[in-house]
N, C-alpha and C positions, 0 to 999 in steps of 0.2 A: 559504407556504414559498418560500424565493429558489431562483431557478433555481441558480443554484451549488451547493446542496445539495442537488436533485432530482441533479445531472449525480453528486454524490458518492457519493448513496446508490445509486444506478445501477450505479455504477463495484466500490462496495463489496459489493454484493449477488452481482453478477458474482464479485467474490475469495473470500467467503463462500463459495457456491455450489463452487469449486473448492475451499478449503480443506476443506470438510466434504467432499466425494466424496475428497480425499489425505487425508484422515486415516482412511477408511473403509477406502480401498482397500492403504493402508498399516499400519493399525494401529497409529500413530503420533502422540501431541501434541506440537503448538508452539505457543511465542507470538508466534511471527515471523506464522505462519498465521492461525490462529485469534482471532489480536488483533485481527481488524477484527468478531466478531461482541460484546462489549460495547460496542464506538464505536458502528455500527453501530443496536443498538438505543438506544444514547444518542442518538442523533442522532433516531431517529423518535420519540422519547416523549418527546421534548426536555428532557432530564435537564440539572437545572444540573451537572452533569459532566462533562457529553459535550464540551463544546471540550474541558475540561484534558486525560480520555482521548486525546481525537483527536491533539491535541497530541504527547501522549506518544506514541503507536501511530505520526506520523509522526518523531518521534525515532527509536524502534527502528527504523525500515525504515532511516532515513536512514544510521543507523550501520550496520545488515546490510548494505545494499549495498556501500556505503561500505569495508568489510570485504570481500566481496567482490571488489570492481575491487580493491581493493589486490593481493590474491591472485591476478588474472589477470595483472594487470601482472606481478607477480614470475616468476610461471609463462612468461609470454611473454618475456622476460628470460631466461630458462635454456633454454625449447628452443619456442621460435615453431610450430613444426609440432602441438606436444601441444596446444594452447590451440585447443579448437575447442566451439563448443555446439551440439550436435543433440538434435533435439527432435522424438519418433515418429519416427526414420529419416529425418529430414530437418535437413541441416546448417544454421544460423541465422548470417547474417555479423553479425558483431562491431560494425559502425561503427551500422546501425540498432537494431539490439539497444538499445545504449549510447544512442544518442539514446532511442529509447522511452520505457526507466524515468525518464532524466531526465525528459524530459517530463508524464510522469506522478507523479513525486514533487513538481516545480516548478508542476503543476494542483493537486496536495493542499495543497500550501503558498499556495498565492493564494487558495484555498476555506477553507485552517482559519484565516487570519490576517486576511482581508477585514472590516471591519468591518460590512458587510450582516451575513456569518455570526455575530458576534459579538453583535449584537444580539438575532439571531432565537432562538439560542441560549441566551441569558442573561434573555432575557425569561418569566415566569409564564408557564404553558400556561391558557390559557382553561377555565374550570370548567365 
């Protein structure tokens, strides 16, 4: 398996893991959330699916967030003071935030479109 997809399945097992404890602890579905556990298992039983999924699951993110910043810009816009993210009682500044996920949606976009991934992905699983 390519290290790029050892670092993915890492990364998604990690989200997984939190998306199943907020939907427990919320009593709530999403597919925003919960859409990385069919990539996910595509990815480890190496489903001829799994890129198209991964694909699509970094589609959604890309537009939720996307959707998102739009709505903090506008929010920051109208009254700069209200625009703030905390998170457990501790305030999160904005400029790292914003770098993070980019960073992290622009690693999922090098990992699902890398043609290493694409091979190992598309190739038969050994019988």
């Amino acid at each position: 398996m390519p290290k790029r997809l050892v670092l993915l399945i890492a990364l998604y097992c990690l989200v997984s893991i939190a998306a199943l404890l907020r939907a427990y602890l919320t009593q709530s579905f999403d597919l925003f959330s919960l859409g990385v556990l069919p990539v996910l298992a595509g990815i480890l039983i190496r489903a001829p699916w799994a890129s198209l999924v991964l694909k699509i699951y970094l589609g959604m993110q890309t537009l939720g967030l996307s959707a998102l910043g739009i709505t903090a810009i506008l929010a920051y816009r109208i009254s700069p003071e209200e625009v703030k993210v905390i998170f457990a009682g501790q305030h999160i500044p904005m400029l790292p935030l914003v770098c993070s996920i980019i960073a992290l949606l622009l690693l999922q976009y090098w990992i699902a479109f890398s043609e290493v991934s694409y091979r190992y992905l598309s190739q038969t699983r050994p019988q």
